[in-house]
C-alpha positions as a Markdown table, in Angstrom:
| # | Residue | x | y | z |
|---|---|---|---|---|
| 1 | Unk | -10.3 | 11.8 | -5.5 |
| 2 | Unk | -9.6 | 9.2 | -8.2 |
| 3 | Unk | -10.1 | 10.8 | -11.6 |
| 4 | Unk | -12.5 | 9.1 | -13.9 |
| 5 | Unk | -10.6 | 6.6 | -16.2 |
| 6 | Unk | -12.2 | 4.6 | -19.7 |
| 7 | Unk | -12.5 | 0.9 | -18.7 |
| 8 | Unk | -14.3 | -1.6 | -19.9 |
| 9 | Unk | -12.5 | -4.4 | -18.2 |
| 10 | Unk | -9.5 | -4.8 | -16.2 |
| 11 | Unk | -9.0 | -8.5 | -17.7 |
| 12 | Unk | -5.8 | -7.5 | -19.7 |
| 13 | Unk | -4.1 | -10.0 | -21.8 |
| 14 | Unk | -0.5 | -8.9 | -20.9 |
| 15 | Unk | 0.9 | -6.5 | -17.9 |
| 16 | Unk | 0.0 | -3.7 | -19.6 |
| 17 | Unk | -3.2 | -1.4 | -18.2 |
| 18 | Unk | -5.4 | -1.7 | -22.0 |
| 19 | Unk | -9.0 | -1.2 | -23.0 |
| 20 | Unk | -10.1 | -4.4 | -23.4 |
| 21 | Unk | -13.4 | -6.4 | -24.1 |
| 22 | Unk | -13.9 | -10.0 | -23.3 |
| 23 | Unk | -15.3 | -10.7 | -27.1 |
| 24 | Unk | -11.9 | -10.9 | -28.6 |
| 25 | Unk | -9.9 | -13.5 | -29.6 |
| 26 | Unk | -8.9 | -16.2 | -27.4 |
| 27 | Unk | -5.1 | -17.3 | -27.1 |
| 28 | Unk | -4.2 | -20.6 | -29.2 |
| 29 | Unk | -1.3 | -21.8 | -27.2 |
| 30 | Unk | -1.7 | -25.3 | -26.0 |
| 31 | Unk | -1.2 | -27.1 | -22.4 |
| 32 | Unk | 1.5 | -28.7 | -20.3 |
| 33 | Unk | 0.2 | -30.5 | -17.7 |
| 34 | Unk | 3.7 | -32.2 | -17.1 |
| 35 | Unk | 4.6 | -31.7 | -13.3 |
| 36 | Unk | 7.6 | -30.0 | -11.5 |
| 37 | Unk | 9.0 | -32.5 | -8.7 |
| 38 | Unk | 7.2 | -31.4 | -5.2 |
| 39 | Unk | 9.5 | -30.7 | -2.4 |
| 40 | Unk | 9.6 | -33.2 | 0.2 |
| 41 | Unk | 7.5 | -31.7 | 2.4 |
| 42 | Unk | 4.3 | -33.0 | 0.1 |
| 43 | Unk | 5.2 | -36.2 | -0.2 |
| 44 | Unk | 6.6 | -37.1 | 3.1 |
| 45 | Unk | 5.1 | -37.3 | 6.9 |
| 46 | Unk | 5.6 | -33.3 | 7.2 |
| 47 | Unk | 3.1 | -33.2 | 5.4 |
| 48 | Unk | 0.6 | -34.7 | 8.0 |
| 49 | Unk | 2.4 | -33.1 | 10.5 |
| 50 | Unk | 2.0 | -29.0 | 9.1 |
| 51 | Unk | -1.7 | -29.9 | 8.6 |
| 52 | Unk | -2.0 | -29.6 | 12.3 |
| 53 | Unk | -0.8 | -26.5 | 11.6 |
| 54 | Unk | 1.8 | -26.2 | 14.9 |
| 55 | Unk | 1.2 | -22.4 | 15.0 |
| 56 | Unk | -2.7 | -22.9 | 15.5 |
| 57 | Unk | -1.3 | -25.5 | 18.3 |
| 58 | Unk | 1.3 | -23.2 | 20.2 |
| 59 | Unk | -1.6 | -20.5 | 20.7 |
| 60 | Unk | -4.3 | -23.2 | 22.5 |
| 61 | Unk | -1.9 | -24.8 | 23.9 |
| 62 | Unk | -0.5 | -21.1 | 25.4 |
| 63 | Unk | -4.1 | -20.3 | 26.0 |
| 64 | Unk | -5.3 | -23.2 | 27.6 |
| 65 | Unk | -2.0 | -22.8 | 29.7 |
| 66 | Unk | -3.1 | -19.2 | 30.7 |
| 67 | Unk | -7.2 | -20.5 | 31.9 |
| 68 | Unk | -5.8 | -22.8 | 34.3 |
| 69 | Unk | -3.1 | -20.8 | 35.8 |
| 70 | Unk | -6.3 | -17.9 | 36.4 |
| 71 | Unk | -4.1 | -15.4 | 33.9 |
| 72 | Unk | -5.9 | -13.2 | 31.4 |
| 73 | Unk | -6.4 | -14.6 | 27.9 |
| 74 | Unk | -6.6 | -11.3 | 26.1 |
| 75 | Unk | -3.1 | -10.8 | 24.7 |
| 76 | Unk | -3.1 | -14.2 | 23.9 |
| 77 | Unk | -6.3 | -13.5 | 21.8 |
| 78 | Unk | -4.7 | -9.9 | 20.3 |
| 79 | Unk | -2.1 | -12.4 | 19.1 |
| 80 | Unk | -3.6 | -14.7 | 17.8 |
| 81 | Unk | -5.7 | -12.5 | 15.6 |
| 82 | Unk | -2.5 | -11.0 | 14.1 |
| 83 | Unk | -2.6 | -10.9 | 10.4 |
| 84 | Unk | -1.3 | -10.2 | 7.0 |
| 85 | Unk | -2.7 | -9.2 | 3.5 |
| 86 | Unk | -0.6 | -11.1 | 0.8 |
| 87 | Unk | -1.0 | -8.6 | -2.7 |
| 88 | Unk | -0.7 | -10.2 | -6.5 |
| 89 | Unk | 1.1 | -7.9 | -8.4 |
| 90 | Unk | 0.9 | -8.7 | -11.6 |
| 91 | Unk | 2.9 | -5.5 | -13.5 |
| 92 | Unk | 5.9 | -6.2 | -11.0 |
| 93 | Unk | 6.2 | -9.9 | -11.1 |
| 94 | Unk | 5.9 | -10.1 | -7.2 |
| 95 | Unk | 4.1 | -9.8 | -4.1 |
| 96 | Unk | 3.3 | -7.1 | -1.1 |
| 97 | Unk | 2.9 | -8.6 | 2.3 |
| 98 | Unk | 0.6 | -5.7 | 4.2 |
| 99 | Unk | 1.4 | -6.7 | 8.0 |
| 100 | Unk | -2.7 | -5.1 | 8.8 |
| 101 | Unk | -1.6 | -4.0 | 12.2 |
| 102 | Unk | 0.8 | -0.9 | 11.3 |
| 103 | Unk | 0.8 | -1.3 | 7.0 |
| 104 | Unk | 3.9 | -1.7 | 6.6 |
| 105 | Unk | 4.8 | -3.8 | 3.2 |
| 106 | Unk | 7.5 | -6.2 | 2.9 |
| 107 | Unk | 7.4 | -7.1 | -1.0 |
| 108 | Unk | 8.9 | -10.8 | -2.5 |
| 109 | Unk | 9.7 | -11.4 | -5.5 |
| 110 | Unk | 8.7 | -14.9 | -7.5 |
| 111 | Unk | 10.9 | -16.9 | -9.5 |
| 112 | Unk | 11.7 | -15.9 | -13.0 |
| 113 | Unk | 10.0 | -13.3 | -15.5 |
| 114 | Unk | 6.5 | -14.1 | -13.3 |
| 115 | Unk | 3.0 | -12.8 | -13.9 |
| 116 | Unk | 1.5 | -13.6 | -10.4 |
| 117 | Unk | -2.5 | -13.1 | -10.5 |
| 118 | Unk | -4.4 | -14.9 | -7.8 |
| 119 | Unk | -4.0 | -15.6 | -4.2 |
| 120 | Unk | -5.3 | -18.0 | -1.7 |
| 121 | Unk | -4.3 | -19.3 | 1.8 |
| 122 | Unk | -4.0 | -22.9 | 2.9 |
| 123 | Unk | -4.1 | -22.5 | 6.2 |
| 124 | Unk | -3.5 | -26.3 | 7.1 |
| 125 | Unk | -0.5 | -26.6 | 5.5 |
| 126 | Unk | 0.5 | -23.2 | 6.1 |
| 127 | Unk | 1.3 | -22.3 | 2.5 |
| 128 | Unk | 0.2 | -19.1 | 0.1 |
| 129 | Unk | -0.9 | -20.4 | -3.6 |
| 130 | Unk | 0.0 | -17.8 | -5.9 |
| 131 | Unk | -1.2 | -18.2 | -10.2 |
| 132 | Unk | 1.6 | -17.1 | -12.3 |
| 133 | Unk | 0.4 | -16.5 | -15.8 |
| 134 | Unk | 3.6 | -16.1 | -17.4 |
| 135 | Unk | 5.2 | -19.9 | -16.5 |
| 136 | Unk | 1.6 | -21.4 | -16.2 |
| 137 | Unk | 2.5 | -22.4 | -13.0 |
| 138 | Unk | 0.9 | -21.8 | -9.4 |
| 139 | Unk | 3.2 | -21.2 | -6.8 |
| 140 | Unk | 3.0 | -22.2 | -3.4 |
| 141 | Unk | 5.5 | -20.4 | -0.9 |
| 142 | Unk | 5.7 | -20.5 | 3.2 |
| 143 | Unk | 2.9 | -18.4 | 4.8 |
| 144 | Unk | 5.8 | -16.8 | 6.9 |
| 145 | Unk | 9.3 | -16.9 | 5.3 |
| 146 | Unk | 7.3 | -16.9 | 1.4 |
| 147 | Unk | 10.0 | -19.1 | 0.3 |
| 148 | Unk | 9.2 | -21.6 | -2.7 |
| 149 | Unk | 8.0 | -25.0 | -1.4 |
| 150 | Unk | 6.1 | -26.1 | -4.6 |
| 151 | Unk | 5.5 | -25.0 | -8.3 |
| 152 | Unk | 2.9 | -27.1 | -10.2 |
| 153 | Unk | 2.4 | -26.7 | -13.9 |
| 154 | Unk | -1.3 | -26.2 | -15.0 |
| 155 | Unk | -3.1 | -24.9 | -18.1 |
| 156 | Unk | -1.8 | -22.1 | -20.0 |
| 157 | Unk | -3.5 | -18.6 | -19.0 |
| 158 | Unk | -3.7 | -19.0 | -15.7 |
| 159 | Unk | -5.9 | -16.4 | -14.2 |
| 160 | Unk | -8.9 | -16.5 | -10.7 |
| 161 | Unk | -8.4 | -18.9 | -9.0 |
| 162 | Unk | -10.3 | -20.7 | -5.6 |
| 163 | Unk | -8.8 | -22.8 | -2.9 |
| 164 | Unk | -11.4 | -25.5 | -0.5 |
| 165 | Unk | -9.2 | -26.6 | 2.0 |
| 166 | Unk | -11.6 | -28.7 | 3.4 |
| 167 | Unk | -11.3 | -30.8 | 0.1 |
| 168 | Unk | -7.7 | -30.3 | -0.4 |
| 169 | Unk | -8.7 | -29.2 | -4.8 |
| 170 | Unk | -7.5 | -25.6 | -5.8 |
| 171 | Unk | -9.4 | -24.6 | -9.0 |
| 172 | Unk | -7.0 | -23.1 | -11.5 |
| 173 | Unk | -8.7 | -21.2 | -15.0 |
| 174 | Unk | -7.0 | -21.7 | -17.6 |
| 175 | Unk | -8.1 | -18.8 | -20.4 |
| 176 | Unk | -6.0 | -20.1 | -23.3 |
| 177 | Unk | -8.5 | -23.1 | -24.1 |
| 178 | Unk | -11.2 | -22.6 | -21.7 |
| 179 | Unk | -10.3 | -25.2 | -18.6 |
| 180 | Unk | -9.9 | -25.8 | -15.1 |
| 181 | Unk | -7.3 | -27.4 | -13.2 |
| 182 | Unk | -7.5 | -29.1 | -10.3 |
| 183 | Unk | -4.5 | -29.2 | -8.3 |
| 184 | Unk | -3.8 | -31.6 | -5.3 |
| 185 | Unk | -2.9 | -29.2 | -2.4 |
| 186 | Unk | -1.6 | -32.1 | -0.2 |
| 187 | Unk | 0.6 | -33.9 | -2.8 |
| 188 | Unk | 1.4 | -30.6 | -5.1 |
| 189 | Unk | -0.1 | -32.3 | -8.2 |
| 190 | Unk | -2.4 | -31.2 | -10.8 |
| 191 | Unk | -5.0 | -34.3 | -10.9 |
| 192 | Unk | -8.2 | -32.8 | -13.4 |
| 193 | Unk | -8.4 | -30.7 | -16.1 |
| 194 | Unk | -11.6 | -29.8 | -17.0 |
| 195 | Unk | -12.6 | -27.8 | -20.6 |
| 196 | Unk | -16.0 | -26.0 | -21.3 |
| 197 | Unk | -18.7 | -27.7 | -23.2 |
| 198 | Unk | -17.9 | -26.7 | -27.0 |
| 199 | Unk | -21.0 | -24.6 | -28.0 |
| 200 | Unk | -20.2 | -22.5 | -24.7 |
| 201 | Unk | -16.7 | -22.5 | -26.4 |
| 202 | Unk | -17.9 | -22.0 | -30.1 |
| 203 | Unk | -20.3 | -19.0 | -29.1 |
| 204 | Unk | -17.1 | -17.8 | -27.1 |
| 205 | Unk | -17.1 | -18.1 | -23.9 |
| 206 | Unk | -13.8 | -18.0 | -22.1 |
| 207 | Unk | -13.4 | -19.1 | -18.5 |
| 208 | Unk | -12.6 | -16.5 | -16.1 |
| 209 | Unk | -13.9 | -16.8 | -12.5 |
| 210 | Unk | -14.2 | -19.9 | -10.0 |
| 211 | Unk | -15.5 | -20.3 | -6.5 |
| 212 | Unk | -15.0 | -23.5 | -4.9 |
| 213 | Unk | -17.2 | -24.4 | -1.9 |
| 214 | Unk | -18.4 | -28.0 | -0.4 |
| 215 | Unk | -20.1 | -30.1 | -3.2 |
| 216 | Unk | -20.3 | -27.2 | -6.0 |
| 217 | Unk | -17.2 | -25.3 | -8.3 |
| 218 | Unk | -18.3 | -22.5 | -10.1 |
| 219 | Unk | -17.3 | -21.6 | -13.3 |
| 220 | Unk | -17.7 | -18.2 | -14.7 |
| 221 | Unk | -17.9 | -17.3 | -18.4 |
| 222 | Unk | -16.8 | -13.9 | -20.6 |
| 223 | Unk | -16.5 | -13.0 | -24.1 |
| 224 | Unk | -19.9 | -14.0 | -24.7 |
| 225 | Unk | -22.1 | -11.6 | -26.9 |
| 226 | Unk | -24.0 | -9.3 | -24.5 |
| 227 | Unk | -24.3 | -12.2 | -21.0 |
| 228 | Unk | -22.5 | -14.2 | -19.1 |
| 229 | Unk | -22.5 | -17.7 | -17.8 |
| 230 | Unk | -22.0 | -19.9 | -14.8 |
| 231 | Unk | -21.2 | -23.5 | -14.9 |
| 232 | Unk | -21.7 | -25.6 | -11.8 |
| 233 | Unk | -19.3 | -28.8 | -11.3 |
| 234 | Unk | -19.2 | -31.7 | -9.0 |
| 235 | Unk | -16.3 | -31.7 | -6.5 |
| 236 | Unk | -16.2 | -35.0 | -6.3 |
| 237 | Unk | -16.7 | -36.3 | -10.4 |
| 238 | Unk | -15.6 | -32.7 | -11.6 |
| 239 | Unk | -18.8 | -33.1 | -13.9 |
| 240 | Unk | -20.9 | -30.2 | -14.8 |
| 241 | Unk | -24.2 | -30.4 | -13.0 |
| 242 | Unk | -26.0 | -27.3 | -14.1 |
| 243 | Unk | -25.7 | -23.6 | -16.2 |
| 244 | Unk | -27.0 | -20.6 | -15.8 |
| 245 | Unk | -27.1 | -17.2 | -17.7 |
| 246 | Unk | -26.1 | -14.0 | -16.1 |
| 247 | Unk | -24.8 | -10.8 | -17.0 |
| 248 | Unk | -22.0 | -10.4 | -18.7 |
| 249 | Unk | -18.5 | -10.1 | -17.0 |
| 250 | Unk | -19.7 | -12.5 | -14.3 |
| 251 | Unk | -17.5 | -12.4 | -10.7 |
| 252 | Unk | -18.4 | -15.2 | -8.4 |
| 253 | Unk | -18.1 | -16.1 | -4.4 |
| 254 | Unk | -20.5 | -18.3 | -1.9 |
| 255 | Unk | -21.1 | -17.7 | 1.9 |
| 256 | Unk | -24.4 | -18.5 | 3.8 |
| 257 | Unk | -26.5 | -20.5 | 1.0 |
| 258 | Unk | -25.8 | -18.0 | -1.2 |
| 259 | Unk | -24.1 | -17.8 | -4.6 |
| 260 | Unk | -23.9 | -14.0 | -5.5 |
| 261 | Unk | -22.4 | -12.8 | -9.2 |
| 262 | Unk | -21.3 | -9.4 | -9.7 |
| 263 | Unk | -21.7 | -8.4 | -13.1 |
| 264 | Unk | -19.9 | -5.8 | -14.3 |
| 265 | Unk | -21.5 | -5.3 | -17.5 |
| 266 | Unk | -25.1 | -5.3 | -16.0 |
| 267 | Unk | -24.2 | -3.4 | -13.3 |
| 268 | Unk | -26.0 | -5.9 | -10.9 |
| 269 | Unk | -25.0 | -8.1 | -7.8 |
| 270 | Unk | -27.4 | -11.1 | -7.7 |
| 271 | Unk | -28.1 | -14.0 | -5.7 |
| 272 | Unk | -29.1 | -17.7 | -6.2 |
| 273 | Unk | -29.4 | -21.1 | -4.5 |
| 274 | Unk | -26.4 | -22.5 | -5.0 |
| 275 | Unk | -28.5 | -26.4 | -4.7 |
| 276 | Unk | -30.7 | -25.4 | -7.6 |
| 277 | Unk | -29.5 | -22.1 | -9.0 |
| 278 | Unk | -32.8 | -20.1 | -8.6 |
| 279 | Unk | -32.4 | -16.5 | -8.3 |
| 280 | Unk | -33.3 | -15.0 | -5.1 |
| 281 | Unk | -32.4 | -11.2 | -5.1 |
| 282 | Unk | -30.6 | -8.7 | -7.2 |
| 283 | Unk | -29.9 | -5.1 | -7.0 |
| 284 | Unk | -27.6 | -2.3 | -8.9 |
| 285 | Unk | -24.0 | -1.5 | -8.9 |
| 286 | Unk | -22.7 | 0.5 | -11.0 |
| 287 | Unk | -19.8 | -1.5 | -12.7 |
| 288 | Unk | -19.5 | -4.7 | -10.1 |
| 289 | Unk | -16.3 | -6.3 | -10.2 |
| 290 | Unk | -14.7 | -7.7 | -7.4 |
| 291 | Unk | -16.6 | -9.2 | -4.7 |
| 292 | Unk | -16.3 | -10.5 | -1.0 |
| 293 | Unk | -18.9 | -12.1 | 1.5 |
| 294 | Unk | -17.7 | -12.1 | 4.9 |
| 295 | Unk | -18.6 | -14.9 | 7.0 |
| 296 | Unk | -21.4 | -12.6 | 8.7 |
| 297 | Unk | -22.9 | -12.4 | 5.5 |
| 298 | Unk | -21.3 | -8.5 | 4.9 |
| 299 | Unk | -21.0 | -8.2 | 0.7 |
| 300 | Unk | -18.4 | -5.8 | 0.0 |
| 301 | Unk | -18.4 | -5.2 | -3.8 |
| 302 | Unk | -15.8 | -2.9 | -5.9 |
| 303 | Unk | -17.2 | -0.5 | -8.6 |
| 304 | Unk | -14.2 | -0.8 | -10.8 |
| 305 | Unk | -14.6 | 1.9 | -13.7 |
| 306 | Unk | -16.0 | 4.7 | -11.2 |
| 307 | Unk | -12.8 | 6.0 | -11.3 |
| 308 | Unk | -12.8 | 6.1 | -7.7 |
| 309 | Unk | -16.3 | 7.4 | -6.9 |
| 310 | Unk | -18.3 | 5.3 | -5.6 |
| 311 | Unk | -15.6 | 2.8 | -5.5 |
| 312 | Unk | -16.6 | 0.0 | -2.9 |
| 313 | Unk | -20.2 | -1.2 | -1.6 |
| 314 | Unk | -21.7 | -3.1 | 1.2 |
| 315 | Unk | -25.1 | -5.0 | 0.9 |
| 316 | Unk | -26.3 | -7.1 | 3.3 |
| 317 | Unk | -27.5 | -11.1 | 2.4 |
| 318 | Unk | -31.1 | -9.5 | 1.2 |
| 319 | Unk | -28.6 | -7.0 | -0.5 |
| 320 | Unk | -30.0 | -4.6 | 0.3 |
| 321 | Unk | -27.3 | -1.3 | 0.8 |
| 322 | Unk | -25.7 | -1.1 | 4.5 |
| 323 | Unk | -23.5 | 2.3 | 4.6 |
| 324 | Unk | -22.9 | 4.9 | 1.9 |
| 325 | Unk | -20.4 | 3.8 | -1.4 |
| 326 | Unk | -17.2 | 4.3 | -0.4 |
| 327 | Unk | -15.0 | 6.5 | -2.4 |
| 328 | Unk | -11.2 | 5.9 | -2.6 |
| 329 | Unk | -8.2 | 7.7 | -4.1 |
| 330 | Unk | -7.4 | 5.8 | -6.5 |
| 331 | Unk | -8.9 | 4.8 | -9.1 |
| 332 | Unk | -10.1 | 1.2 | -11.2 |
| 333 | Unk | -11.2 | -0.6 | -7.6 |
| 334 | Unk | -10.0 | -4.1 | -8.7 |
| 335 | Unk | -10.6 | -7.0 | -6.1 |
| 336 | Unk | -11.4 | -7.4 | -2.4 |
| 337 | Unk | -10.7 | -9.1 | 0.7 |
| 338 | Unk | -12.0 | -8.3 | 4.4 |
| 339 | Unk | -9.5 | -9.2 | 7.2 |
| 340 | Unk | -11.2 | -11.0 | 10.0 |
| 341 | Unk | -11.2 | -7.8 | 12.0 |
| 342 | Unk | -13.4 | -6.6 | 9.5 |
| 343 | Unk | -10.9 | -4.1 | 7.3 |
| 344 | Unk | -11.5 | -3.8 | 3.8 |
| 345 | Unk | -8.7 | -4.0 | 1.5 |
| 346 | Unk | -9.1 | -3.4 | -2.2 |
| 347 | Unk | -6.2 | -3.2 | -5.4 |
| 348 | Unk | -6.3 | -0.8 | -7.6 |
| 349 | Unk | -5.2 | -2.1 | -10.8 |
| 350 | Unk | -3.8 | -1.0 | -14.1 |
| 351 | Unk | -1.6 | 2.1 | -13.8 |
| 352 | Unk | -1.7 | 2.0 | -10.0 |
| 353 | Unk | 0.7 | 0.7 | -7.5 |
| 354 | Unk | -1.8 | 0.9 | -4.6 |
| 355 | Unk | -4.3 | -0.8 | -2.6 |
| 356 | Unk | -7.1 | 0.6 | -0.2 |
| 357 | Unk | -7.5 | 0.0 | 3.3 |
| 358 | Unk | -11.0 | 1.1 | 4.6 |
| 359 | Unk | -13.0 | 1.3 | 7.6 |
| 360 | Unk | -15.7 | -0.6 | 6.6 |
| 361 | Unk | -17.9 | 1.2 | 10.0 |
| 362 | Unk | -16.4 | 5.0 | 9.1 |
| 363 | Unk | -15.3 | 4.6 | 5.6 |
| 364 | Unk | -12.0 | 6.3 | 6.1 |
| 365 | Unk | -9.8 | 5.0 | 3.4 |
| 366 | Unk | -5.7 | 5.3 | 3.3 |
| 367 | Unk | -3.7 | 4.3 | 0.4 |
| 368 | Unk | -0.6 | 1.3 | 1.2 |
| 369 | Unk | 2.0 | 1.2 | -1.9 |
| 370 | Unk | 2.8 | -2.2 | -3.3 |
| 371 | Unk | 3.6 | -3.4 | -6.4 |
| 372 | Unk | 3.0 | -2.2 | -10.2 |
| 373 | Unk | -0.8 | -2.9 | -11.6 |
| 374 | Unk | -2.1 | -4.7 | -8.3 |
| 375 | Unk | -4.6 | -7.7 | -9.1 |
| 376 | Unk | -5.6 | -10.5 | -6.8 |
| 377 | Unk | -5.0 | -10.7 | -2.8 |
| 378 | Unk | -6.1 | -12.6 | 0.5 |
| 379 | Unk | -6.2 | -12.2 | 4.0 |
| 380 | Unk | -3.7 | -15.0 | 5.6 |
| 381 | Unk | -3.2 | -15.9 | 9.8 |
């Protein structure tokens, strides 16, 4: 078991694993918004073409194929439901591809002296978007080969980010001067940049979190005294449309008319309307961090100074608790992601060079190496 470690946040400033609280200081530097050149493939017809996604095509087409000739479709299926777990690892500049089938790790590294973050899949154009904090940058490499097919610049201190590939927008924080920026995913171009109100700036707050889904962006706040806050923003004028207070350390993600927040200084997962923003349910968690709603409506929550007891959760949409805290071997339970088969992953971050793979129906847990102080990851394919 995980011995019990002193964190207050995992939010460091640099690669380092620190004790850190979000009512510091903010970093000064300012913002280049000036764009790298986009390969080809984003400003041409091969664009349109990969948002077929050919892959996705080959396996119906293969499937289809099978039906008619009276074959069985159940390898087809098992192949199709093949996937990946594409780790952030910030303290090592690169990333761990976990093939979730045997766990083996194939590990790429990013251009330069990177500080990768945040993940998200676009699975219409078959690309992983990857925040670098170092070059204020977010990378976009080939689902498959994770070659470099676009860098675009965005605000300085990149950290969560949030891709809706229904809307073709990828929401990048910027912590150095409390924004957003919206990038393009079909052209590779940052278009928006949007910055705080100034009191929320003035009484400190510093973006942090962002969930992106249909009409609504969500914005969460730190480094206020004692709370938190959520912004709400248009996705289609990028203007803010409502606030609300929460606890502090706010974490954010929407599935099934449902906005939760995980605070981790309140120790509380809540739930509101996302339309109006009315609370509908909370409950405790000691420490809630990272967070995860599966598209049955399964919240999986991390517990991220437990030092390893306790270390993940699973609530149901009333939140109310599903199967016993998992604990895990590691300690400082970071982020989440469940695979479509419904396998949990979870990074530990800081010191660690690990992430978690759990049985969300036993709670067995095994430990995968990656890279050094794990951070942000996604299930792809």
């Amino acid at each position: 078991m995980g011995s019990m470690v002193d964190v207050v946040s995992i939010s460091q400033v640099d690669r380092s694993y620190e004790r850190h609280t979000h009512s510091g200081g903010r970093e000064t530097c300012g913002s280049d918004l000036s764009q790298h050149s986009p390969p080809s493939k984003f400003i041409t017809g091969e664009l349109v073409f990969r948002s077929i996604n050919p892959r996705r095509v080959v396996v119906v087409v293969a499937t289809i194929l099978m039906v008619v000739a009276g074959l069985s479709v159940s390898a087809s299926a098992s192949s199709a439901d093949s996937s990946a777990v594409v780790v952030a690892n910030r303290g090592s500049g690169d990333v761990s591809v976990i093939d979730t089938t045997d766990l083996s790790v194939t590990n790429y590294d990013l251009p330069g002296d990177a500080e990768p973050m945040y993940v998200n899949h676009d699975p219409d154009n078959d690309v992983v978007w990857i925040g670098d904090r170092a070059s204020s940058t977010v990378v976009a490499l080939d689902d498959e080969t994770f070659e470099v097919v676009a860098t675009v610049d965005v605000a300085d201190g990149v950290f969560h980010q949030w891709l809706d590939p229904a809307r073709d927008q990828l929401w990048v924080v910027g912590t150095a001067a409390s924004t957003v920026t919206i990038v393009d995913t079909k052209t590779a171009e940052a278009t928006t940049t949007i910055t705080i109100p100034a009191e929320l700036i003035e009484a400190g707050g510093i973006t942090h979190d962002v969930f992106v889904k249909g009409n609504n962006a969500f914005v969460s706040l730190v480094g206020l005294d004692g709370y938190g806050v959520v912004l709400r923003y248009s996705t289609r004028t990028f203007e803010l449309t409502g606030q609300i207070e929460t606890g502090g350390d706010p974490h954010l993600f929407v599935q099934g008319g449902r906005l939760y927040v995980a605070s981790q200084e309140a120790n509380s997962v809540s739930s509101y309307v996302p339309a109006t923003l009315r609370k509908v349910g909370e409950t405790s968690v000691p420490t809630a961090h990272g967070i995860f709603v599966t598209r049955n409506n399964n919240v999986v929550v991390t517990n991220i100074a437990g030092g390893g007891v306790d270390a993940i959760w699973q609530l149901n949409r009333s939140l109310d608790t599903t199967a016993d805290p998992v604990s895990t071997d590691a300690a400082v339970a970071h982020n989440v992601t469940v695979t479509a088969s419904g396998t949990i992953f979870a990074t530990h971050s800081g010191p660690n060079n690990v992430v978690s793979v759990i049985d969300a129906d036993t709670g067995e847990t095994q430990l995968v190496t990656v890279g050094a102080n794990p951070f942000g990851l996604a299930s792809i394919r």
